[in-house]
mmCIF file of the N, C-alpha and C atoms, coordinates in Angstrom:
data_MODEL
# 
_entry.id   MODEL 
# 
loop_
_atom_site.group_PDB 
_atom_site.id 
_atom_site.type_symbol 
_atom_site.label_atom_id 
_atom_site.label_alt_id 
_atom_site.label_comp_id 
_atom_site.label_asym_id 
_atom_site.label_entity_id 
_atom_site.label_seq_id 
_atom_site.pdbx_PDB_ins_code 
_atom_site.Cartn_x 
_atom_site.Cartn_y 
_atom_site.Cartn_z 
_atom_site.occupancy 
_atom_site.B_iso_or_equiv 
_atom_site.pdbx_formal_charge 
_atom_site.auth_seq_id 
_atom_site.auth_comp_id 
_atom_site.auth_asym_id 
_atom_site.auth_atom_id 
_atom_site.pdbx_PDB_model_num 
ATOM 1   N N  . UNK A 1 1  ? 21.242 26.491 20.560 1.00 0.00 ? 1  UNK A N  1 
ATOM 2   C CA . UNK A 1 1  ? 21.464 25.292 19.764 1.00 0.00 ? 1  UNK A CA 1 
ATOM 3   C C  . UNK A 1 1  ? 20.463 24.225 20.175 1.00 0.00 ? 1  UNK A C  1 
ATOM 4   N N  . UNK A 1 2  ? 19.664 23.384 19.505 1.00 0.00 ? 2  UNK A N  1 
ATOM 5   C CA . UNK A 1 2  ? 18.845 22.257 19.371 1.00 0.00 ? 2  UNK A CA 1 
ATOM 6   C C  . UNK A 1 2  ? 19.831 21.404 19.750 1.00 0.00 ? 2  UNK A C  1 
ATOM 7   N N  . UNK A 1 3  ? 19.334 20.466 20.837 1.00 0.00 ? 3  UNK A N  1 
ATOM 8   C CA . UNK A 1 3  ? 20.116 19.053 21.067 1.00 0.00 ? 3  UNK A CA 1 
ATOM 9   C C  . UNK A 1 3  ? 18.787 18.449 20.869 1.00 0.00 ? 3  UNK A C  1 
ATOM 10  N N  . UNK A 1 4  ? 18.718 17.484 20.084 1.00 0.00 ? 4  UNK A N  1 
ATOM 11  C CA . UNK A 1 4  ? 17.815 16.214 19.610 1.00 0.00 ? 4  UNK A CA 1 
ATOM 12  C C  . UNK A 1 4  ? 17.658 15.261 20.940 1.00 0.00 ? 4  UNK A C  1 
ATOM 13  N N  . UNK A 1 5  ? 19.189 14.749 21.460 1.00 0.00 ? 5  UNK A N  1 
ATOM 14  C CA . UNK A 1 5  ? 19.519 13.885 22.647 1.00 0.00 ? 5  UNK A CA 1 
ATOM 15  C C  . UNK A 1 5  ? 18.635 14.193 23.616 1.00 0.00 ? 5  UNK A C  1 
ATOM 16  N N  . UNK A 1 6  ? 18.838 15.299 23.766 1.00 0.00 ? 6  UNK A N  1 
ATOM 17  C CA . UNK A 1 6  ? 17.803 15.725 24.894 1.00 0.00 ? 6  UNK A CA 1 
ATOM 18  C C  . UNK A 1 6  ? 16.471 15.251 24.605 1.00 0.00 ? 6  UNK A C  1 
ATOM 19  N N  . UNK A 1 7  ? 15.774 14.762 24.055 1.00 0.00 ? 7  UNK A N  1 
ATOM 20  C CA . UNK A 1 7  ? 14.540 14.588 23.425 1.00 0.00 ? 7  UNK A CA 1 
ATOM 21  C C  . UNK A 1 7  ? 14.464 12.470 23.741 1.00 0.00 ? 7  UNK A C  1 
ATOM 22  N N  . UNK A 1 8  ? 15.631 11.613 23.963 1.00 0.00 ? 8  UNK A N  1 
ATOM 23  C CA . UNK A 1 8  ? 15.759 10.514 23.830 1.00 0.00 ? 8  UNK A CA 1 
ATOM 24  C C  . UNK A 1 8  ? 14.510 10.209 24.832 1.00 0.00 ? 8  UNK A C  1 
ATOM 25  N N  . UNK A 1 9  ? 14.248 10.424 26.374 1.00 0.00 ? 9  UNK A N  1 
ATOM 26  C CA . UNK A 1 9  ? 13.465 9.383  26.974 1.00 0.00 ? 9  UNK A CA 1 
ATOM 27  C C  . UNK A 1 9  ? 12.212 10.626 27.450 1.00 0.00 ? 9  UNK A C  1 
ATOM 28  N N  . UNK A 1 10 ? 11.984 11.320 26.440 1.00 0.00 ? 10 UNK A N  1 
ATOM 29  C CA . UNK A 1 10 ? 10.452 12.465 26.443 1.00 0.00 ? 10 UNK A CA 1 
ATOM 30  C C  . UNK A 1 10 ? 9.882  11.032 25.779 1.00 0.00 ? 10 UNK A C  1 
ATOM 31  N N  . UNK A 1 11 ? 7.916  11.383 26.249 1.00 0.00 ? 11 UNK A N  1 
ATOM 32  C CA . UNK A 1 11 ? 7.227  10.946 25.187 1.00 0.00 ? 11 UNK A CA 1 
ATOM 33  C C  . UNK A 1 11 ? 6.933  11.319 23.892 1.00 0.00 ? 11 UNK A C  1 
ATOM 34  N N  . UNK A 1 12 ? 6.921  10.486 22.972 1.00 0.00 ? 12 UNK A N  1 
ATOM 35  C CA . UNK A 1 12 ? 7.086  10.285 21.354 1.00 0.00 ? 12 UNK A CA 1 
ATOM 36  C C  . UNK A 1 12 ? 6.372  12.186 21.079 1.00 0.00 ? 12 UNK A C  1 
ATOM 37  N N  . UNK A 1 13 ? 5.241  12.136 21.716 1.00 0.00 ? 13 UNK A N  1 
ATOM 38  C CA . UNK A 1 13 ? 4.109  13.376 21.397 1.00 0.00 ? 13 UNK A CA 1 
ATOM 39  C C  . UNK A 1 13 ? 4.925  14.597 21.881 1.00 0.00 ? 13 UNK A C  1 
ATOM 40  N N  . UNK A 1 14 ? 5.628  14.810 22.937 1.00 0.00 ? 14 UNK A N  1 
ATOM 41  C CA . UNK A 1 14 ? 6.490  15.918 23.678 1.00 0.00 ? 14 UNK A CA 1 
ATOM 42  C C  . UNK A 1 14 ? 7.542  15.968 22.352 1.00 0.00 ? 14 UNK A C  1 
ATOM 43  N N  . UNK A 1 15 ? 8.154  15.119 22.189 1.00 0.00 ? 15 UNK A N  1 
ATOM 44  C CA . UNK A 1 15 ? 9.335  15.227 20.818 1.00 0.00 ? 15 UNK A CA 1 
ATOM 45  C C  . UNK A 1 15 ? 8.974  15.763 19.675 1.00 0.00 ? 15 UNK A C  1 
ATOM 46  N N  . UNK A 1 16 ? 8.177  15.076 19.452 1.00 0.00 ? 16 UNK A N  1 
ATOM 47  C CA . UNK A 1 16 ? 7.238  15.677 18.114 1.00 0.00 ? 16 UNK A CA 1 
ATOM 48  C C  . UNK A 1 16 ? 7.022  17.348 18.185 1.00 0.00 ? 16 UNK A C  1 
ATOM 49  N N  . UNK A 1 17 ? 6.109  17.448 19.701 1.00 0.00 ? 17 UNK A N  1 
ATOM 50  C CA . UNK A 1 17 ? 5.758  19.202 19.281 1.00 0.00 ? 17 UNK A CA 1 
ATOM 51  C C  . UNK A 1 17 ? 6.741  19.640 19.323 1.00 0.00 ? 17 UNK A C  1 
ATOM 52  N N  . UNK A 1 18 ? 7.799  19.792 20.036 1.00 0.00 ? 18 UNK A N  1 
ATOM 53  C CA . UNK A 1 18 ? 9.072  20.273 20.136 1.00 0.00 ? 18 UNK A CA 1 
ATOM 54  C C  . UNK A 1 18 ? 10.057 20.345 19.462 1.00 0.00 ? 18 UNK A C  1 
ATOM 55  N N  . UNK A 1 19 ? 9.976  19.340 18.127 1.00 0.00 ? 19 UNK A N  1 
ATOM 56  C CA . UNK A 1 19 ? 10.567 19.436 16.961 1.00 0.00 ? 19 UNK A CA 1 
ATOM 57  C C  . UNK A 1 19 ? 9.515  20.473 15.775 1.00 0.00 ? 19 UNK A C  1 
ATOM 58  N N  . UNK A 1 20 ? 8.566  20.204 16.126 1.00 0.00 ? 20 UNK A N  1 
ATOM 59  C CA . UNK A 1 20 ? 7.663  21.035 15.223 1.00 0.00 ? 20 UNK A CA 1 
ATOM 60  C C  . UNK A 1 20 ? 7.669  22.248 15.887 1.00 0.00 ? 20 UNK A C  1 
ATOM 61  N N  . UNK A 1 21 ? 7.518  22.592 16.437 1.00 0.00 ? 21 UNK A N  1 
ATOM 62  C CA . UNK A 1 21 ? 7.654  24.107 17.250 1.00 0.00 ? 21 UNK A CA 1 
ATOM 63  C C  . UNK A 1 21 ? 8.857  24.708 17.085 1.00 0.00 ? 21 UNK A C  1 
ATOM 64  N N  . UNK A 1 22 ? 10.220 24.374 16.931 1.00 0.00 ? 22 UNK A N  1 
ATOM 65  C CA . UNK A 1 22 ? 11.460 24.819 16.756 1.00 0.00 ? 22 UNK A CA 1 
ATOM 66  C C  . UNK A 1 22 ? 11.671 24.919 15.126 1.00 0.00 ? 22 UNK A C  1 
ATOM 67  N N  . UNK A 1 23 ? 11.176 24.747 14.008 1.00 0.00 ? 23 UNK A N  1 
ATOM 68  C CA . UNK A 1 23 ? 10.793 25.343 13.032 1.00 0.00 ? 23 UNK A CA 1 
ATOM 69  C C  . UNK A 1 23 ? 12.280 24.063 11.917 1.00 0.00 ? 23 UNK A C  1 
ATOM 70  N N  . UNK A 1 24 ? 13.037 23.303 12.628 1.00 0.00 ? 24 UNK A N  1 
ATOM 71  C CA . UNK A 1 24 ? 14.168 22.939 12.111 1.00 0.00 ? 24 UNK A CA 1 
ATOM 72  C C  . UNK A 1 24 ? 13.626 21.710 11.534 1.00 0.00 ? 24 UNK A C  1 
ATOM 73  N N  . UNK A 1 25 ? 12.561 21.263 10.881 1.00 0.00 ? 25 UNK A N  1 
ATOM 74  C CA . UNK A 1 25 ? 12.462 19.981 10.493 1.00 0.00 ? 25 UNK A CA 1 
ATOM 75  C C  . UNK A 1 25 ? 11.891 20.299 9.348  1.00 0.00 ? 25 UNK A C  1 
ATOM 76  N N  . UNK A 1 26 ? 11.992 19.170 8.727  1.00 0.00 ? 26 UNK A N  1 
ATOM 77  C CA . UNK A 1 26 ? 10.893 19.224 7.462  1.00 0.00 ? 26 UNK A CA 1 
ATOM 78  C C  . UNK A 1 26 ? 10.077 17.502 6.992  1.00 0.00 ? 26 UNK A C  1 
ATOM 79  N N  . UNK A 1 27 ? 10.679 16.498 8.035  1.00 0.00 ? 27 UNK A N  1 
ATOM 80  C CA . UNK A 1 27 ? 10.327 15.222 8.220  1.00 0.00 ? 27 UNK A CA 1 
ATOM 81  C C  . UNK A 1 27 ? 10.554 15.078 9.407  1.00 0.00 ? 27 UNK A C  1 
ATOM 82  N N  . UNK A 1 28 ? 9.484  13.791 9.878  1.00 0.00 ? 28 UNK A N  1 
ATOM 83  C CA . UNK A 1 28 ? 9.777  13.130 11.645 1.00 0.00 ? 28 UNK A CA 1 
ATOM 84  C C  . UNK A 1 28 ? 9.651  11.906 10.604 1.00 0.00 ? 28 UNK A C  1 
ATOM 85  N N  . UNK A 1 29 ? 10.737 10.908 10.987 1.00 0.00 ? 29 UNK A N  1 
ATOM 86  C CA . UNK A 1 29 ? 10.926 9.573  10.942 1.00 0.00 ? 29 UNK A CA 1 
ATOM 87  C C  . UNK A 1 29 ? 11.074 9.249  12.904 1.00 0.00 ? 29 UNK A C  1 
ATOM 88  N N  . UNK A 1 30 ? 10.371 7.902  12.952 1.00 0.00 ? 30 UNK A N  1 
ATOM 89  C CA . UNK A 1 30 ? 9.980  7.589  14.192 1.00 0.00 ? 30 UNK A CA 1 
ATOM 90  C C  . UNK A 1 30 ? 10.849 6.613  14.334 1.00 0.00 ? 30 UNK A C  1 
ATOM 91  N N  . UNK A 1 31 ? 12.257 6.495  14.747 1.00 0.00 ? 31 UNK A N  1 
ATOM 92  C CA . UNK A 1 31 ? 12.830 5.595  15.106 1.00 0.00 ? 31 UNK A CA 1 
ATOM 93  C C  . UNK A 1 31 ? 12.911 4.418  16.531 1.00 0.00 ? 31 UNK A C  1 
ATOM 94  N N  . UNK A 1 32 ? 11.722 4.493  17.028 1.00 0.00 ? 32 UNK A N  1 
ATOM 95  C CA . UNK A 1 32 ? 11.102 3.583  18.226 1.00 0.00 ? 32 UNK A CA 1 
ATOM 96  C C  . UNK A 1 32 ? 10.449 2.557  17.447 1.00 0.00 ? 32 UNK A C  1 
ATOM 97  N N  . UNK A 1 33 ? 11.137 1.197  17.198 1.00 0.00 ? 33 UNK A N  1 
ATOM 98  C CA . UNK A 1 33 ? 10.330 0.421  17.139 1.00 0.00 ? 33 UNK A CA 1 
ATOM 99  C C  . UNK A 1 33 ? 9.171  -0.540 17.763 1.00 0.00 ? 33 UNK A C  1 
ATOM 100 N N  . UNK A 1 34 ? 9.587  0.163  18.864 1.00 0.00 ? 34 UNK A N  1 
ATOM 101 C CA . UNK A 1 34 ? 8.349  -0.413 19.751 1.00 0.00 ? 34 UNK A CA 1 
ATOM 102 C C  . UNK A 1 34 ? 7.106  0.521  20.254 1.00 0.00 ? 34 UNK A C  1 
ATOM 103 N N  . UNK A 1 35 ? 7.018  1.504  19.199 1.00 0.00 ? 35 UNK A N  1 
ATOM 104 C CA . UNK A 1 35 ? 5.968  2.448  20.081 1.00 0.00 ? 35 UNK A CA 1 
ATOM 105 C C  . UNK A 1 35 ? 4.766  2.158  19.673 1.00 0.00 ? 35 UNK A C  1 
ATOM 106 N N  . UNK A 1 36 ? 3.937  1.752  20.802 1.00 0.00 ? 36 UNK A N  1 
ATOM 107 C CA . UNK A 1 36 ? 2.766  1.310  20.652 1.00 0.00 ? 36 UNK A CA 1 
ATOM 108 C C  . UNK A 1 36 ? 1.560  2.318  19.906 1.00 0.00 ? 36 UNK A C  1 
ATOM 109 N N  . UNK A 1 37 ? 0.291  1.610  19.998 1.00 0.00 ? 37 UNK A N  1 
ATOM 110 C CA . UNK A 1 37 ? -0.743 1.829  19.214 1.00 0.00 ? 37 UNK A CA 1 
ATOM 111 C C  . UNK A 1 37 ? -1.293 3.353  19.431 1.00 0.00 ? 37 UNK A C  1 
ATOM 112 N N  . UNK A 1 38 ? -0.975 3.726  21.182 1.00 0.00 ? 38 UNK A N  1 
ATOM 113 C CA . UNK A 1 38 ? -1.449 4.745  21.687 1.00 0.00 ? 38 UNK A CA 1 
ATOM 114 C C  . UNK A 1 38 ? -1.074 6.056  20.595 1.00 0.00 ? 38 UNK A C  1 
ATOM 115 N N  . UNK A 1 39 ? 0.523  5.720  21.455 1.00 0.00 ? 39 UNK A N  1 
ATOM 116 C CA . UNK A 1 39 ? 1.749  6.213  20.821 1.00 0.00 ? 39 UNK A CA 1 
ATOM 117 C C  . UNK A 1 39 ? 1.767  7.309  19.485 1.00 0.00 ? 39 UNK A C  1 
ATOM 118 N N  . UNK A 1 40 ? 1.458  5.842  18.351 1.00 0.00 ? 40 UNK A N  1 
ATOM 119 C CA . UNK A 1 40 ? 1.054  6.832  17.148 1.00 0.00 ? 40 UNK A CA 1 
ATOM 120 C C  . UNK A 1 40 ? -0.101 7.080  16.783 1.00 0.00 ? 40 UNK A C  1 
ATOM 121 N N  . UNK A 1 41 ? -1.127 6.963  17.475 1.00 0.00 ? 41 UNK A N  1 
ATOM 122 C CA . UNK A 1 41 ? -2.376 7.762  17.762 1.00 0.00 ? 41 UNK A CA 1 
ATOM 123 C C  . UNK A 1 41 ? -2.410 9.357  18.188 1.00 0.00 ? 41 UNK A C  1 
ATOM 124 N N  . UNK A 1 42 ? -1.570 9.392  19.224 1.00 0.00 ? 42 UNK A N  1 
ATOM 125 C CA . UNK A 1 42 ? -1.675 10.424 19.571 1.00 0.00 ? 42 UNK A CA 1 
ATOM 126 C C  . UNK A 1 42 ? -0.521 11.422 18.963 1.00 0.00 ? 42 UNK A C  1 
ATOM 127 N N  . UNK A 1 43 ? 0.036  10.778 18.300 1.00 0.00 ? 43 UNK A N  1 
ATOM 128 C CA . UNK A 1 43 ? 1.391  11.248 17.713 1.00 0.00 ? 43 UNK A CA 1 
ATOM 129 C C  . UNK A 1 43 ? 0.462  11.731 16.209 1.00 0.00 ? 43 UNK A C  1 
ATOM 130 N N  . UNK A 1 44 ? 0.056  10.711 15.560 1.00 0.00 ? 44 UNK A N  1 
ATOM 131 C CA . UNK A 1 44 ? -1.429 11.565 14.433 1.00 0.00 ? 44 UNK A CA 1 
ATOM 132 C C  . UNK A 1 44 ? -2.002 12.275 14.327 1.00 0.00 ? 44 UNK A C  1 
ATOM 133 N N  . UNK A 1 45 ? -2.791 12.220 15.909 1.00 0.00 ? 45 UNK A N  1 
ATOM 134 C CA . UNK A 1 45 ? -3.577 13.759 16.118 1.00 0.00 ? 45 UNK A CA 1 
ATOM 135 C C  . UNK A 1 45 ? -2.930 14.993 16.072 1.00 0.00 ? 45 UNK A C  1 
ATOM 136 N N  . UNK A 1 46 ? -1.751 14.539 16.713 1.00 0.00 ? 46 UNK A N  1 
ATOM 137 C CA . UNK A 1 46 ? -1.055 15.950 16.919 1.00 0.00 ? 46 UNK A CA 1 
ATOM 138 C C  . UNK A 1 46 ? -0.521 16.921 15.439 1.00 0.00 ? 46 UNK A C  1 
ATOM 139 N N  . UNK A 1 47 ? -0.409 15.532 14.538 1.00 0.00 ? 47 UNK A N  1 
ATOM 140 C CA . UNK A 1 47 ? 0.213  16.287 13.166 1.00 0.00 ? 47 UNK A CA 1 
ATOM 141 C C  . UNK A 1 47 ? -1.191 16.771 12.750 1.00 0.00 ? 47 UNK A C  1 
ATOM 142 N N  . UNK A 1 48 ? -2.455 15.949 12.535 1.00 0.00 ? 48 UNK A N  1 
ATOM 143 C CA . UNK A 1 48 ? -3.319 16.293 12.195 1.00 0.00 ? 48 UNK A CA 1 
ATOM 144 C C  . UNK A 1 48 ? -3.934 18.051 12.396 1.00 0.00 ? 48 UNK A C  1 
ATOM 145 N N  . UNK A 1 49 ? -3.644 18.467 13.606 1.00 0.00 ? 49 UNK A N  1 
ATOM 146 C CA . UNK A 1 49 ? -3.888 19.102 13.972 1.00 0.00 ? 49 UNK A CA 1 
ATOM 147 C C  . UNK A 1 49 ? -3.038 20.461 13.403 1.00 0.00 ? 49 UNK A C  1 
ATOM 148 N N  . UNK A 1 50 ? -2.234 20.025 13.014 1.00 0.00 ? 50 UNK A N  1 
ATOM 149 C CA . UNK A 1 50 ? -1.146 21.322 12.475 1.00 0.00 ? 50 UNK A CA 1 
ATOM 150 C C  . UNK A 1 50 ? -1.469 21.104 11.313 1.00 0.00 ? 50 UNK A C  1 
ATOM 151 N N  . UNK A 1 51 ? -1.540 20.669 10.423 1.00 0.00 ? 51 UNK A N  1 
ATOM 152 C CA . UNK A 1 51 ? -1.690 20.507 9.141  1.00 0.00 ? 51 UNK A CA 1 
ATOM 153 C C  . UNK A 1 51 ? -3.158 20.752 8.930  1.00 0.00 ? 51 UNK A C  1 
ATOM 154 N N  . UNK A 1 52 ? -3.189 21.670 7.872  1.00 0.00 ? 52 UNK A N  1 
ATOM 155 C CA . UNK A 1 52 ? -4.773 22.435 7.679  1.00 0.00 ? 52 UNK A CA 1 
ATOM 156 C C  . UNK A 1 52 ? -4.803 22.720 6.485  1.00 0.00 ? 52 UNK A C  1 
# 
C-alpha cells in the first residue's frame, strides 16, 4: 500500500520521483506554498526529463 504521509518532510524532487515511479498518479499538484525557486526548478527538470 502507498502512504502519501510518508512523503510529508522528503524533498519536493524525492516525492515527485516516487510518486512518478509508483505508476498511481496522473497529476502532482504542489501543495507547499512556500517552495522556493530552487525547489521548482529542480522539480521541472525532473518532469522534463520523463516526458519525451
Amino acid at each position: 500500500m502507498f502512504k502519501l504521509e510518508e512523503h510529508r518532510h522528503l524533498p519536493i524532487t524525492v516525492q515527485a520521483k516516487d510518486l512518478w515511479h509508483s505508476q498511481l498518479m496522473d497529476d502532482l499538484i504542489i501543495g507547499n506554498m512556500y517552495a522556493s525557486e530552487e525547489e521548482l526548478e529542480a522539480l521541472d527538470s525532473f518532469i522534463k526529463s520523463q516526458v519525451k
